[in-house]
N, C-alpha and C positions, 0 to 999 in steps of 0.2 A: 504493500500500500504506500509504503515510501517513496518509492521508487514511480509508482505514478501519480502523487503528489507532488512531485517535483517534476514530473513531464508535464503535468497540468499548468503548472504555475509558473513554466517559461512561458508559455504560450497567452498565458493571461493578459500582458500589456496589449496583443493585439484585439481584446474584448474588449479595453477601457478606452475613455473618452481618448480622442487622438488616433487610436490603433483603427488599422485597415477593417476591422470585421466588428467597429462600435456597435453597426444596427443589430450584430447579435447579441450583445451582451445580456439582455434576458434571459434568454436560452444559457447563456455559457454559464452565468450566476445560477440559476436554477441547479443545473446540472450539478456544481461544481460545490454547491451549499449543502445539496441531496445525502454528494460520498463524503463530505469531509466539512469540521466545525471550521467556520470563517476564521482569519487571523486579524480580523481587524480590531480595533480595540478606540476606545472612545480618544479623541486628542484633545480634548477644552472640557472646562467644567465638571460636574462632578455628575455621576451615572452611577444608576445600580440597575442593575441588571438581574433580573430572575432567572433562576437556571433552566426553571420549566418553562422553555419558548414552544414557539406555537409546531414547530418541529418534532419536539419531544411528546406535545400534548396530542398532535393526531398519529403516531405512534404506539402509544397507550391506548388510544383508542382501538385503532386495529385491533391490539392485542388481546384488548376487550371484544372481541367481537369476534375471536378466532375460535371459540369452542360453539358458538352456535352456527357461523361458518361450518366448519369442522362436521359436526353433527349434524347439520344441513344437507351436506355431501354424502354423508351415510342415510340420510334417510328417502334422501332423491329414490336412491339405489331399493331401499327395504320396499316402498311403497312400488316401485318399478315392480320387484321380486312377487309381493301380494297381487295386484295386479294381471300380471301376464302368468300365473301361476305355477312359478317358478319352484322348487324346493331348496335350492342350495342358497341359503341365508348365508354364507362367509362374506365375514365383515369386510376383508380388504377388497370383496370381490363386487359386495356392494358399495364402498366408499369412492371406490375408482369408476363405477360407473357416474356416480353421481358429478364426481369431479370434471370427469371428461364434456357431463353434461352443462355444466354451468358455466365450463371454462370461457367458452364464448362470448358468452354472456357477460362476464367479469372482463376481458380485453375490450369490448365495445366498449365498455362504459369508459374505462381505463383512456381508451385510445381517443375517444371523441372529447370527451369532457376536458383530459389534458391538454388536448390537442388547441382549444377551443382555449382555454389558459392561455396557451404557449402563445398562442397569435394576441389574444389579447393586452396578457402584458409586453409582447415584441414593438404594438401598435402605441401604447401609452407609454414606454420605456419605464415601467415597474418591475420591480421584481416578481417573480412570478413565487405565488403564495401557495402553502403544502396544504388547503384545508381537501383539497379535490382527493388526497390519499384518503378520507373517509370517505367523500362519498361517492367516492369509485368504488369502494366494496358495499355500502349502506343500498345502495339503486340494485343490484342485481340480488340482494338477500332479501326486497321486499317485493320481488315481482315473482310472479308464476315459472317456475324452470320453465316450460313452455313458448314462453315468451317470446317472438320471432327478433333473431338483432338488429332487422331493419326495424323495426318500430321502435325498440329501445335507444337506437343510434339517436331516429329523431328528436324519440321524448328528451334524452339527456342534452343534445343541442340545445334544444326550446328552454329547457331546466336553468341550464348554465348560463345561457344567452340572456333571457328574460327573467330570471329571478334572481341573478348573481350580478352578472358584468355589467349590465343596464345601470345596477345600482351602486358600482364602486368595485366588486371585487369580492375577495375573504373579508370577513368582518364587517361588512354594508349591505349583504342581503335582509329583508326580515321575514322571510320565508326561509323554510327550511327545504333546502336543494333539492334532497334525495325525495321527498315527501312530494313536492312538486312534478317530480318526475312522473310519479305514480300515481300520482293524480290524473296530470296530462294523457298517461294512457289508460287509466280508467273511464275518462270519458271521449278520448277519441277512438277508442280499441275495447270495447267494450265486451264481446266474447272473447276475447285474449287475457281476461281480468276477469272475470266473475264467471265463466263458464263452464259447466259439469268438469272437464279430462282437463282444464287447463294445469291444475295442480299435479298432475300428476304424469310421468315421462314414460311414455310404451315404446319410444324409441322405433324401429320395423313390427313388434309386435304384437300382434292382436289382441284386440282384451279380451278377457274370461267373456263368458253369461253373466249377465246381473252384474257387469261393471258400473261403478261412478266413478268419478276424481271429486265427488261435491267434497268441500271441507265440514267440519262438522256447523259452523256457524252458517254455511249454504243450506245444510238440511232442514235447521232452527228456521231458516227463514221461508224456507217453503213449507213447511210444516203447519198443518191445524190442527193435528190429532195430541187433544191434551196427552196421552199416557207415548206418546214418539219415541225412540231410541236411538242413539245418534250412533250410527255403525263405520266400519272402516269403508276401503273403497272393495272388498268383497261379501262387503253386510255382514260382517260379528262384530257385537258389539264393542261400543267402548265405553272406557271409564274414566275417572277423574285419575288414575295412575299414568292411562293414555296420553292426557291432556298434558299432564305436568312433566313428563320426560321426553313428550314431543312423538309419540309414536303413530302421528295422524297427518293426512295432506294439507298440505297451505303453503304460501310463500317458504320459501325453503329456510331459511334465516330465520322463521318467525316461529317454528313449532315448538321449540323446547325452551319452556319455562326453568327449567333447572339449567340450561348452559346462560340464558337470559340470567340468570342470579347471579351464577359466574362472573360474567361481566359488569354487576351492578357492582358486586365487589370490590372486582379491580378497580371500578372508575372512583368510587369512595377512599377506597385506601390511599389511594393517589392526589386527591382531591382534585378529580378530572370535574366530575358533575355535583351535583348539588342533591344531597340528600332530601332537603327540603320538599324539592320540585318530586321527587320520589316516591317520599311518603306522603303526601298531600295528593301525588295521584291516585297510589294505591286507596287510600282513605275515601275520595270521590268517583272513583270505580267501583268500590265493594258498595259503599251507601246507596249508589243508583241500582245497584246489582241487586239488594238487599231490597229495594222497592220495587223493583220489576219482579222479582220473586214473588212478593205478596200482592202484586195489581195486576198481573198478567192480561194484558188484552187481547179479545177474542183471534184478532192477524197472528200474534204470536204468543202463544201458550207456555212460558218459562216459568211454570212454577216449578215443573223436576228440577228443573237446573238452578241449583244450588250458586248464589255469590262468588265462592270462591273457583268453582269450575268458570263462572265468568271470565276472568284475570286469567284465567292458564289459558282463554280459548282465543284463536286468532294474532292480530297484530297489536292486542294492549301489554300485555306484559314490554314486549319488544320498543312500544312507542314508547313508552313511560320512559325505558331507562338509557336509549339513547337516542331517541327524536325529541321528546319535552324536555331535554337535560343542555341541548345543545345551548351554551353559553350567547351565541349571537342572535336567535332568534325567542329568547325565554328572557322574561323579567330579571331585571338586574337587583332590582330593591329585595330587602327580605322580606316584608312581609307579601312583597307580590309574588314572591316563589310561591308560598302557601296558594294564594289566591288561583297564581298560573295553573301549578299542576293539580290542585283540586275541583276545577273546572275542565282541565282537559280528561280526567278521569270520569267526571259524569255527566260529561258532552257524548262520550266515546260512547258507553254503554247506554245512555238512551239515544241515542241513534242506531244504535246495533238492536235494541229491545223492541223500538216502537215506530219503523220506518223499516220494512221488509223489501225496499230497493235498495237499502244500503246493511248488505248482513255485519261488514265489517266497518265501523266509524272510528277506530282509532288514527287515521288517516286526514279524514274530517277535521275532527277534533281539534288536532295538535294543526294543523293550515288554521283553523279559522281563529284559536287563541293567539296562534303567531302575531296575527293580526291587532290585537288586542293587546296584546305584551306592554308595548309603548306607553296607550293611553292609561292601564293600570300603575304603572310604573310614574306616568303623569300626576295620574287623581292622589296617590300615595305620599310623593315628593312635596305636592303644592300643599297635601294636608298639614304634612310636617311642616312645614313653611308656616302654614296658617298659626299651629298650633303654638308655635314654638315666641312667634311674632304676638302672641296672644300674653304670652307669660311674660317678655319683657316689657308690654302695657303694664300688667299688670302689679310686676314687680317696679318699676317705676315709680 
């Protein structure tokens, strides 16, 4: 590595101001920031510096995100296996299927969304910023393995173009990236998102008799029949052990509650995300869960389903702990953390509960409080203002 840090950094002068190949210096910075820590160092004045940059933070993120990744990849493969009714369950033999399937998937987002960077900061002569390492893997872990990559190429263009670069870049969107993506193709692509097999990868193979790909919250939502049973994709049933170790069809990154813990984790231990934002979801997810339970209406019939099999099902566990967490699109104030994620947790479930065109609202949810972020973080600031202005009347 020494040895091509000092090949890199003869060549450096012709990237800086002056040198023959300035217009690239985006790209050469980018690249050059990616392998190795800068040597620059402050010259005037006095600077402190955090050690956690924004480099180290998305990172951790990844790392956060590699076990439901991970177990994503193996479950592509299990649900493939059930499916086409395969017998030989061996893990690497399902994990490799899965991988090979998504690989795709993960290089589009990768190649377009950077891509779509590189030119942008080449165009404005910025530095080109690491937040696209998250949501280059967050876009392909909330959509349908199915998903064709000409669609996703587009969605993640439009994502990046109009929810990011329009607005400044890293740090100046207030939507969240990856969410927007899936949105875009939710409603432009609308059987590629919500339809029976999407979830699920047959690859050349034919399905069984009595196949579905429905996820279990697709069944919820077609469903009238109070006493319903929410089965795999060859009808036996499932359970709430099902739900929580992830052994059920849905976006591939989004089935397993328990790798989803994992990574709540790490991001706490770290002090990547905000606890707050956390438990104020989980708290406004079960509460609404806990009320759909006892009000069931006649569209959707959840009184079986239990609160806590709520949180294990779909994309909430997953939205809570790394789409309502994200630093740039989530209230800054504390007490608007509470307010944020306790509103995006009983947005998510009554929309999932009592709107049967939308089985999954965690998606909803966290887009429309995005929006909302600011003016909570407003009303909060100017209270303290108010209040604060109040008592030195007072005390005067």
């Amino acid at each position: 590595m020494k040895a091509l840090k000092k090949k890199i950094d003869s060549v450096k002068p012709h990237f800086e101001k002056g040198g023959k190949l300035e217009k690239l210096h985006s790209v050469f910075d980018g690249f050059y920031t990616f392998l190795f820590t800068p040597n620059e160092t402050s010259r005037r004045g006095v600077h402190i510096h955090d050690s956690n940059d924004s480099k180290r933070t998305m990172i951790i993120v990844v790392l956060a995100l590699l076990p439901c990744c991970l177990f994503g990849m193996w479950n592509i493969g299990y649900q493939h296996a059930l499916a086409t009714g395969e017998t030989s369950h061996e893990v690497f033999k399902l994990f490799f299927y899965g991988f090979w399937a998504v690989l795709p998937m993960i290089l589009t987002a990768y190649i377009v969304g950077l891509g779509i960077e590189f030119i942008s900061a080449q165009l404005r002569g910025h530095e080109i910023q690491e937040g696209f390492l998250v949501s280059g893997i967050l876009i392909p872990m909330i959509c349908p393995v199915d998903t064709p990559c000409w669609m996703l190429a587009v969605a993640v263009a439009f994502s990046v173009i109009f929810a990011k670069e329009v607005f400044g870049g890293t740090g100046y969107n207030f939507l969240n990236v990856a969410l927007v993506t899936r949105a875009f193709l939710f409603f432009a692509y609308p059987s590629k998102m919500s339809g029976d097999q999407v979830f699920v990868s047959l690859g050349d193979a034919a399905p069984v008799d009595g196949f579905t790909g429905a996820t279990p919250l697709g069944q919820l939502a077609s469903s009238t029949e109070p006493g319903a049973v929410i089965t795999n994709v060859i009808g036996s049933p499932l359970d709430f052990a099902d739900y929580f170790w992830g052994f059920i069809p849905g976006s591939w990154g989004e089935t397993s509650t328990f790798c989803i813990l994992i990574g709540a984790l790490i991001l706490l231990a770290t002090g990547i995300a905000s606890w707050k934002i956390m438990f104020s979801g989980v708290v406004g997810g079960f509460f609404m869960a806990l009320l759909a339970h006892n009000f069931a209406s006649p569209l959707y019939p959840v009184t079986y389903l239990l609160p806590l099999e709520q949180l294990c099902l779909g994309g909430f566990a997953f939205a809570i702990v790394f789409m309502a967490t994200d630093p740039v699109t989530a209230c800054r104030t504390e007490l608007g953390k509470y307010i944020y994620g306790f509103l995006i947790g009983a947005i998510a479930i009554l929309i999932r509960c009592y709107n049967t065109g939308y089985p999954e609202g965690a998606m909803l949810a966290v887009l429309l409080m995005n929006c909302f972020a600011p003016l909570i973080d407003y009303v909060i600031v100017n209270s303290n203002v108010r209040r604060r202005m109040n008592r030195l009347k007072l005390n005067a």
